[in-house]
N, C-alpha and C positions, 0 to 999 in steps of 0.2 A: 423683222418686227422686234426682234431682241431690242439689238442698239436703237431704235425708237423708246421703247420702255427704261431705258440705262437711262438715258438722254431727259426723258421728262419726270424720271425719279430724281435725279439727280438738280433738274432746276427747280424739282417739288419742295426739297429737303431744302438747297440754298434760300428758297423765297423766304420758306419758315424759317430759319437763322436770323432772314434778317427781322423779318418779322419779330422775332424775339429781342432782336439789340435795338429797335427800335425807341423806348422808353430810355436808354440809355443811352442815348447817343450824342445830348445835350451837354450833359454831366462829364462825358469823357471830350468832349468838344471843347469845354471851357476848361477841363485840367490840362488838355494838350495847350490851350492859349497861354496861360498860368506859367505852365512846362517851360513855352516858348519865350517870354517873356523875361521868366527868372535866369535861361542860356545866355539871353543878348547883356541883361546885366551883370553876368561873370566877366561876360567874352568880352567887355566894353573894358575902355581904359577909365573910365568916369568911378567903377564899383569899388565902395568903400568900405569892405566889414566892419568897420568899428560902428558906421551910422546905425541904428537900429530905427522900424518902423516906429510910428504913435501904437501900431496892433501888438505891437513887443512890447510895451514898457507896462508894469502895474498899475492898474486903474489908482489904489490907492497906495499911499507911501507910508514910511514907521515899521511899524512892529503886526503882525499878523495880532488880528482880536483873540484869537482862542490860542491857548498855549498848555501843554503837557506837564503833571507832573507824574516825575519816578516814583511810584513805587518802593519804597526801601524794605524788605522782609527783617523781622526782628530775628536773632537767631536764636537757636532751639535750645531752651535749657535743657531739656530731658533728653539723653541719647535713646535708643529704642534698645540698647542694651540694659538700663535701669530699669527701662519700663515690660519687659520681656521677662518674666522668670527664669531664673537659670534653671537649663537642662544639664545634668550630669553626661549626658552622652554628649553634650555640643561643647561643655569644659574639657571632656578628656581629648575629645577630638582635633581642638583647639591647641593642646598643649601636645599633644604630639606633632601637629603639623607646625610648631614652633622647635621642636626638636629636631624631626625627618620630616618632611614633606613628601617625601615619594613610600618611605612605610607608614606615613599616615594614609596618605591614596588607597593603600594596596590593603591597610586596617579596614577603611569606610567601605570601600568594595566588598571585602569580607565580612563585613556587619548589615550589608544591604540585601 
C-alpha cells in the first residue's frame, strides 16, 4: 500500500506543477520560437550585423527635446574658520601639531 500512495502522491504533486505552468506556457512557447529563430539567423551565411531592424532605429531623429543643464556652485567666500570664533585651546593645539604632531597627540590626550 506504501508504494501505491508514493505512486499517486507523486502524480498528485506533478499534475499540480503543471497545472501551475500552465498560464505560462504561451509566453515561453513563443520566446523559445523567438530563441529559435534569432539561432538560424546567426548560424545562416545571409546574417549581417551592421543591418539593423525598423524596431532599432529612433522613432524620431535630431536632438532629444529635453536637455540638462549643470549646475555650477559659486565658491565660498567665507571659510568656517572666519566665521567660527577662535578658540584659544583649538590655536594652541594647532600650533603644536605644526610643531610635533605626535607631542601634540599625546598633549590632546592629556587635556582630554
Amino acid at each position: 500500500m506504501r508504494w501505491f500512495f508514493r505512486i499517486v502522491l507523486t502524480l498528485a504533486i506533478g499534475c499540480l506543477a503543471v497545472l501551475a505552468t500552465l498560464p505560462y506556457l504561451g509566453p515561453l512557447e513563443q520566446g523559445w520560437k523567438d530563441f529559435l529563430h534569432a539561432w538560424e539567423l546567426v548560424r545562416s551565411d545571409k546574417f549581417d550585423p551592421s543591418e539593423t531592424n525598423a524596431k532599432d532605429q529612433p522613432i524620431h531623429g535630431g536632438e532629444p527635446t529635453r536637455s540638462r543643464e549643470v549646475v555650477i556652485p559659486e565658491p565660498e567666500t567665507e571659510t568656517a574658520e572666519s566665521l567660527a570664533p577662535e578658540d584659544s585651546f583649538l590655536t594652541e593645539a594647532r600650533a603644536r601639531a605644526n610643531a610635533d604632531p605626535e607631542a601634540a597627540m599625546n598633549w590632546l590626550q592629556a587635556e582630554a
